[in-house]
N, C-alpha and C positions, 0 to 999 in steps of 0.2 A: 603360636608359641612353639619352639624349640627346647626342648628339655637337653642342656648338655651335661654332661657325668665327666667326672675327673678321679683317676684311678693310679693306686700305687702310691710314689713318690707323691707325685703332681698333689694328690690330695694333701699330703702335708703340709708342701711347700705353698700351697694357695692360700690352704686351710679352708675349704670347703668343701664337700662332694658333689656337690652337686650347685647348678643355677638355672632360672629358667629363662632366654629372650623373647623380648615381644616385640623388636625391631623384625622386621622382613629381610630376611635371607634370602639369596635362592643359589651361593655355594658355600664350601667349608669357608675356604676364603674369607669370603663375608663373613662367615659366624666369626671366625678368628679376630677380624677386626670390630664386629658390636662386640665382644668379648672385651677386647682391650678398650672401646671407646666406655664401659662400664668401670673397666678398673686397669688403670694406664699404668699403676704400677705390675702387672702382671705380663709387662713388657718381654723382661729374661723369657721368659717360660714360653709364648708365646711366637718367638722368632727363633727358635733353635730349631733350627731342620733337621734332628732326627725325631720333632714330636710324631708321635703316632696317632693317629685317629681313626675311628669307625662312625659311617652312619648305619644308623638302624642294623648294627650287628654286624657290619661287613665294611671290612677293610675300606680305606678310602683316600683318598689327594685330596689337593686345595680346587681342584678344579668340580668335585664332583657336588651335583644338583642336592640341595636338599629345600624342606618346603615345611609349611609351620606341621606340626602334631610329628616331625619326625624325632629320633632320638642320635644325638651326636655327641661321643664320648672320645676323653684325650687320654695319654697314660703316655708314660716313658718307654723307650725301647727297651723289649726284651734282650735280658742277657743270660746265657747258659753255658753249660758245657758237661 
């Protein structure tokens, strides 16, 4: 299982904070699409290339490995000044 967190906006606009997969991953990639194969309208949210994500606390791309009991969290880009 894959625990993924949705943070910020994201959490509004999904309306969730949180889900768990129990499909087999082994990148973000992957999660992104069991993600959408779950809930297809969550399309917008899921294909805008500035989403952010971390696994397990630490920064991350679509390419990088993850594996079941990890933690994968999305959130919108930071903005400041």
């Amino acid at each position: 299982m894959i625990k993924v967190l949705f943070f910020a906006r994201l959490r509004e606009e999904l309306g969730c904070e949180s889900i768990e997969l129990t499909e087999s991953c082994q990148t973000l990639e992957e999660v992104k699409q069991a993600i959408l194969n779950q809930h297809p309208n969550w399309q917008t949210t899921f294909t805008n290339k500035k989403l952010l994500a971390a696994v397990n606390q630490t920064m991350a791309q679509g390419n990088m490995t993850v594996k079941a009991g990890d933690e994968v969290a999305f959130f919108p880009p930071v903005t400041g000044g």
